[in-house]
N, CA and C atoms as a LAMMPS dump frame, in Angstrom:
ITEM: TIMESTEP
0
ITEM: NUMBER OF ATOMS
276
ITEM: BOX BOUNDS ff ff ff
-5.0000000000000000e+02 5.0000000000000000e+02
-5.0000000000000000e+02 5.0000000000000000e+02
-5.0000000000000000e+02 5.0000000000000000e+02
ITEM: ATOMS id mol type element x y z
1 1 1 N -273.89 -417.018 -361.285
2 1 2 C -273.091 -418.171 -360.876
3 1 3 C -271.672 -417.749 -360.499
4 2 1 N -271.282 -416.859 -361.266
5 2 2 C -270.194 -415.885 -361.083
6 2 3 C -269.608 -415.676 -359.767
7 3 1 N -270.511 -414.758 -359.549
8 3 2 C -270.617 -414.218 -357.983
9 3 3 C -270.793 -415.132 -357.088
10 4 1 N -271.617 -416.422 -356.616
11 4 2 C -271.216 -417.096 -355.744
12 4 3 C -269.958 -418.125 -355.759
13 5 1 N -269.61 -418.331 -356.744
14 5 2 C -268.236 -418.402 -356.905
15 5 3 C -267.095 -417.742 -356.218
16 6 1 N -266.91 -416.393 -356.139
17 6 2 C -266.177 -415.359 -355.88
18 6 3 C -266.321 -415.309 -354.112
19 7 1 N -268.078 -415.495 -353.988
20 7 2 C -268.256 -415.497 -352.575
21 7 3 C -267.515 -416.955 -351.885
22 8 1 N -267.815 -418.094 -352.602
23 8 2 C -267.229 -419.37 -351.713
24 8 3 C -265.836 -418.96 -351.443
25 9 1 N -264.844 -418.236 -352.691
26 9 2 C -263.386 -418.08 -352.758
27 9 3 C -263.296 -417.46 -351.322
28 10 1 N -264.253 -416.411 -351.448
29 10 2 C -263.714 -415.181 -350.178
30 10 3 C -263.956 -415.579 -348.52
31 11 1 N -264.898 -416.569 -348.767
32 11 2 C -265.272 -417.409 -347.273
33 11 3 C -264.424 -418.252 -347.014
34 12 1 N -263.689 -418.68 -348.131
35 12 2 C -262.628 -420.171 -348.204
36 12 3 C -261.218 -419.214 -347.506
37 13 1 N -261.111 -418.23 -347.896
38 13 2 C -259.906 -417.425 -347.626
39 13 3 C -259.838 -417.087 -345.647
40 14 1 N -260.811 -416.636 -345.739
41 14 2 C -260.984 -415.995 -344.02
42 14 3 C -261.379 -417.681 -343.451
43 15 1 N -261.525 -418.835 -343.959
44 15 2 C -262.139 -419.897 -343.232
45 15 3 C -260.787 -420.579 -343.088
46 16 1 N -260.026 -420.411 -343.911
47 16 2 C -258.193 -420.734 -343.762
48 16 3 C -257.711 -420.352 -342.845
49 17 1 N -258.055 -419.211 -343.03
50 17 2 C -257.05 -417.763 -341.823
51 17 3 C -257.331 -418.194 -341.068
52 18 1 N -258.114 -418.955 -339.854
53 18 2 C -258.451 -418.726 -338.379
54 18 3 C -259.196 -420.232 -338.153
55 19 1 N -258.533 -420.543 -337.382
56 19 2 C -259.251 -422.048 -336.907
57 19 3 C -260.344 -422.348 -336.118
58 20 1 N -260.382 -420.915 -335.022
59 20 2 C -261.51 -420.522 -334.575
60 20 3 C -262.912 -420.757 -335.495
61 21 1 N -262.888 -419.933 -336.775
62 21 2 C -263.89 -419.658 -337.299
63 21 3 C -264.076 -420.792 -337.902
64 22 1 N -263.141 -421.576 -338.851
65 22 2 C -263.627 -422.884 -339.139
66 22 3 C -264.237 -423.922 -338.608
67 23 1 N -264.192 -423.837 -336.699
68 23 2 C -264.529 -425.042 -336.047
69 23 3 C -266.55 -424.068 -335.369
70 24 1 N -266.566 -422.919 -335.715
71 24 2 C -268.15 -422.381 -335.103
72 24 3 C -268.436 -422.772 -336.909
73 25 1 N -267.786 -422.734 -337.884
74 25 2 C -268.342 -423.451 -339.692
75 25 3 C -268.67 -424.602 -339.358
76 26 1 N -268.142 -425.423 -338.935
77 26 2 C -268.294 -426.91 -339.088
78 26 3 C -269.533 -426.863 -337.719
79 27 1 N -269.768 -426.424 -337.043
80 27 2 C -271.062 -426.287 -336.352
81 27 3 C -272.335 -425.575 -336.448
82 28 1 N -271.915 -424.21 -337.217
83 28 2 C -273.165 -423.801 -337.707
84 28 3 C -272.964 -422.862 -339.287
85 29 1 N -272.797 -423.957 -339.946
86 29 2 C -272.177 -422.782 -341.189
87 29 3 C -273.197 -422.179 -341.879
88 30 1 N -274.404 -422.178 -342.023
89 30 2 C -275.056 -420.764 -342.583
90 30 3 C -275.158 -419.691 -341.722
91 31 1 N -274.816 -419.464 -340.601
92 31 2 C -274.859 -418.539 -339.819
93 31 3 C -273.38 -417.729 -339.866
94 32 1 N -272.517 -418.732 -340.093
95 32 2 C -270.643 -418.326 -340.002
96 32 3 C -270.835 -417.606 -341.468
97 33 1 N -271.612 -417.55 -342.667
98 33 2 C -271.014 -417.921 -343.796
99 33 3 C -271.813 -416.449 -344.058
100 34 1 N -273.316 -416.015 -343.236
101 34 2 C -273.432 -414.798 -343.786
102 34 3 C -273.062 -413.778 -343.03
103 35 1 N -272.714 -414.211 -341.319
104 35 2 C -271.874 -413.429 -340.809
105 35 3 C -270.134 -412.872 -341.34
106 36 1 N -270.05 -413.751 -341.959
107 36 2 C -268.317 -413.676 -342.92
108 36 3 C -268.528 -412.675 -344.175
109 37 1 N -269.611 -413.176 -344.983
110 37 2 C -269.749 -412.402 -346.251
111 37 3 C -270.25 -410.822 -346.202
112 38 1 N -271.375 -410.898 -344.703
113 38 2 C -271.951 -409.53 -344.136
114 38 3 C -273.034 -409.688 -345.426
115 39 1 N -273.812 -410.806 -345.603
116 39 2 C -274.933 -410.186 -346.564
117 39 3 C -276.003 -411.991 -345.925
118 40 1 N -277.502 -411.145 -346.378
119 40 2 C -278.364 -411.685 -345.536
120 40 3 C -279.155 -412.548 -347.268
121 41 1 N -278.556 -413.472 -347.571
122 41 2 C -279.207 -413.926 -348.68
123 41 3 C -280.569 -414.87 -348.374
124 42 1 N -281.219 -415.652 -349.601
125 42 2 C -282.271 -416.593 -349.306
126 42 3 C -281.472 -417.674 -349.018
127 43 1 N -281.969 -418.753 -347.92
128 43 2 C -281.61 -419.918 -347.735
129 43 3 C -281.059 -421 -348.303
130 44 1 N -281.564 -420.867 -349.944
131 44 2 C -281.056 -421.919 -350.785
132 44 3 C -280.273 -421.265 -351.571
133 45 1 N -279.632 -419.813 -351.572
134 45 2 C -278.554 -419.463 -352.133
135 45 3 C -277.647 -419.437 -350.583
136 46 1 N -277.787 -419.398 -349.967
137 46 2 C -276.377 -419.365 -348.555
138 46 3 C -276.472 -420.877 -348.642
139 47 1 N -276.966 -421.941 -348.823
140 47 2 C -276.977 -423.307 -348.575
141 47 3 C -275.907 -423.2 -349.67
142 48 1 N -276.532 -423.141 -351.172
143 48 2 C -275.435 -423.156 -351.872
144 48 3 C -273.957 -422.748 -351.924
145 49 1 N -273.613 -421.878 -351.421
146 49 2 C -273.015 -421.323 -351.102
147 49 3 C -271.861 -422.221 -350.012
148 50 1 N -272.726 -423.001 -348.686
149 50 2 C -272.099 -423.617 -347.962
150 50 3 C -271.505 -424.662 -348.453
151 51 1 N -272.435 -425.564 -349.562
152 51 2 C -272.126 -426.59 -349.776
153 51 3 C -271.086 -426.115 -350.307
154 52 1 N -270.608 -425.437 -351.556
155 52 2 C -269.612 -425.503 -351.97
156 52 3 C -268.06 -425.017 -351.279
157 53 1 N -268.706 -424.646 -350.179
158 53 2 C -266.995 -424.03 -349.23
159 53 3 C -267.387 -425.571 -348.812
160 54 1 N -267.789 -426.742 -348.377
161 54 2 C -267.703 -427.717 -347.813
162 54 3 C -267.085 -428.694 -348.872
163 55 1 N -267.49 -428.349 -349.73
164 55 2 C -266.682 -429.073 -351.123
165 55 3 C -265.145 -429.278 -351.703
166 56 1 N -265.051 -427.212 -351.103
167 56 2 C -263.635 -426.826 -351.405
168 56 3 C -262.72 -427.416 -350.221
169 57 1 N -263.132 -426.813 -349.464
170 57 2 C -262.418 -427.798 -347.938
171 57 3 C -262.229 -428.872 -347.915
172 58 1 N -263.236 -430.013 -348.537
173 58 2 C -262.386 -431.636 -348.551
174 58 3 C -261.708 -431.599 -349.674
175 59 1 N -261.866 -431.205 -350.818
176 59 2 C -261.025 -431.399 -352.306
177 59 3 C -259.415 -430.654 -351.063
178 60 1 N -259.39 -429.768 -350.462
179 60 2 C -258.373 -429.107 -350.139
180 60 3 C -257.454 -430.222 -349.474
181 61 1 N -258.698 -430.44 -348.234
182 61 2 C -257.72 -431.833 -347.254
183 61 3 C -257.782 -432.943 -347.898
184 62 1 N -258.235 -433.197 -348.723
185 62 2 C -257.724 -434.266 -349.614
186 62 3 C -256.161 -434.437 -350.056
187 63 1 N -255.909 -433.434 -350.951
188 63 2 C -254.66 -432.848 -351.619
189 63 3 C -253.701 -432.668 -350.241
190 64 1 N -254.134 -432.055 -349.3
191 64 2 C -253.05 -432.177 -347.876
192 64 3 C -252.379 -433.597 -347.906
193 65 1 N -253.763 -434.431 -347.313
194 65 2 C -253.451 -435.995 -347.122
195 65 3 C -252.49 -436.652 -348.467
196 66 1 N -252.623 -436.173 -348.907
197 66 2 C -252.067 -436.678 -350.421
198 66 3 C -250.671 -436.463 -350.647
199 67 1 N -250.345 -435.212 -350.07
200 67 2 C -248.797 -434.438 -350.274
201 67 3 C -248.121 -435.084 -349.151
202 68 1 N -248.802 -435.295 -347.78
203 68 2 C -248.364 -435.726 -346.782
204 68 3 C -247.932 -437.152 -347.073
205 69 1 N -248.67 -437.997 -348.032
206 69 2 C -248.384 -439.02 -348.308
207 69 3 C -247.578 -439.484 -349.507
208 70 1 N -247.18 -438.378 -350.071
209 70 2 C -246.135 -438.625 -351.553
210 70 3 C -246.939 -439.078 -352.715
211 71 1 N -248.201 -438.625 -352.846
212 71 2 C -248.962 -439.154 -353.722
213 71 3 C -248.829 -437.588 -354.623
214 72 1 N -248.19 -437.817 -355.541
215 72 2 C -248.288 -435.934 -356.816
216 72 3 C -249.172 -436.53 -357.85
217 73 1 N -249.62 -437.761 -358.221
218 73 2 C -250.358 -437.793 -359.631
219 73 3 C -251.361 -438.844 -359.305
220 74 1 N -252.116 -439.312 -360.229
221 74 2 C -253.074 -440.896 -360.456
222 74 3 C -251.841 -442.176 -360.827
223 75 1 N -250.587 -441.758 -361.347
224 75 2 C -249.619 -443.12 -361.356
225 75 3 C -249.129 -443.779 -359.629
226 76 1 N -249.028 -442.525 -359.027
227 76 2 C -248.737 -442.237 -357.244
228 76 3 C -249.595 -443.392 -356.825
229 77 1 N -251.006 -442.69 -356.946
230 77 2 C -251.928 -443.363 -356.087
231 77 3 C -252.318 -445.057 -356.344
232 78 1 N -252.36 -445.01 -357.991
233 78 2 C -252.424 -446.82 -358.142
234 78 3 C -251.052 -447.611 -357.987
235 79 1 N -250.447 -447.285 -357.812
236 79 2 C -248.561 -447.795 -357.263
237 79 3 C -249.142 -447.817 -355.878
238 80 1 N -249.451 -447.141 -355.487
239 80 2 C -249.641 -447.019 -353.614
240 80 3 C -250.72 -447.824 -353.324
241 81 1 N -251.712 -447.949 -353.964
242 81 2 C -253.078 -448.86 -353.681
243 81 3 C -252.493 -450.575 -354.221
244 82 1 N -251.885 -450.346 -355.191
245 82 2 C -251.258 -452.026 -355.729
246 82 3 C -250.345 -452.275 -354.396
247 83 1 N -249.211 -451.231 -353.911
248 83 2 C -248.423 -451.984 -352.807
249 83 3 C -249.145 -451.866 -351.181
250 84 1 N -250.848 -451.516 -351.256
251 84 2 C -251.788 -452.09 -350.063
252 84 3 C -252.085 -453.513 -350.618
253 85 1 N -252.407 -453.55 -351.395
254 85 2 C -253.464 -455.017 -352.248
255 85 3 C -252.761 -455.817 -351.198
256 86 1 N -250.976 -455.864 -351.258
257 86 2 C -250.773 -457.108 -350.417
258 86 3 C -250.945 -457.572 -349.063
259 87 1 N -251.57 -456.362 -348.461
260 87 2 C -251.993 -456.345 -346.774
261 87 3 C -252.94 -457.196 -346.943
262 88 1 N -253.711 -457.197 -348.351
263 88 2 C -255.016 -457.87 -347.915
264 88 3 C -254.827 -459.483 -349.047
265 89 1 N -254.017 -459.512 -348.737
266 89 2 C -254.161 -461.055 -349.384
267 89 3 C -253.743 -461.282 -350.809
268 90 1 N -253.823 -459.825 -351.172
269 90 2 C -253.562 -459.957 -352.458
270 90 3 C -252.008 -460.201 -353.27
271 91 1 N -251.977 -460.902 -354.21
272 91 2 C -250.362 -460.392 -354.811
273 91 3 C -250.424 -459.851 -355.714
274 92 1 N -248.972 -459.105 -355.483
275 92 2 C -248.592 -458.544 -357.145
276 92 3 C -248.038 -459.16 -357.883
């Protein structure tokens, strides 16, 4: 479990570096992912493998969207969702 761990880190690293390579990932990522690592695994360990760089990548742009938006904690985000409520009808 170790080791594909270590592998998502090292795909997550070179999938940062280059925008190129992230946009042929998001189109064919078991092919990007054992061409990146240079190793020819079984299907449901490179799947695994993908899913979790696909995992790390939204938890990542998540936290982007988040900083971009002044949100640093869970007090941030329900302060920020209470001052939407009133778009929608709601009061505080």
């Amino acid at each position: 479990m170790e080791e594909i761990k270590e592998l998502i880190e090292k795909a997550i690293e070179k999938l940062k570096g280059d925008d190129d390579l992230l946009e042929n990932f998001k189109k064919n990522p078991v092919r990007v992912v054992e061409k990146l690592l240079g190793v020819d695994l079984p299907d449901e360990k490179i799947e695994a493998i993908v899913d979790g760089i696909k995992a790390k990548l939204a938890i990542d742009d998540i936290g982007d969207v988040a900083e971009k938006l002044g949100i640093n904690d869970l007090g941030d985000v329900a302060e920020k969702l209470g001052k939407l409520g009133g778009l929608f009808g709601k009061k505080k």
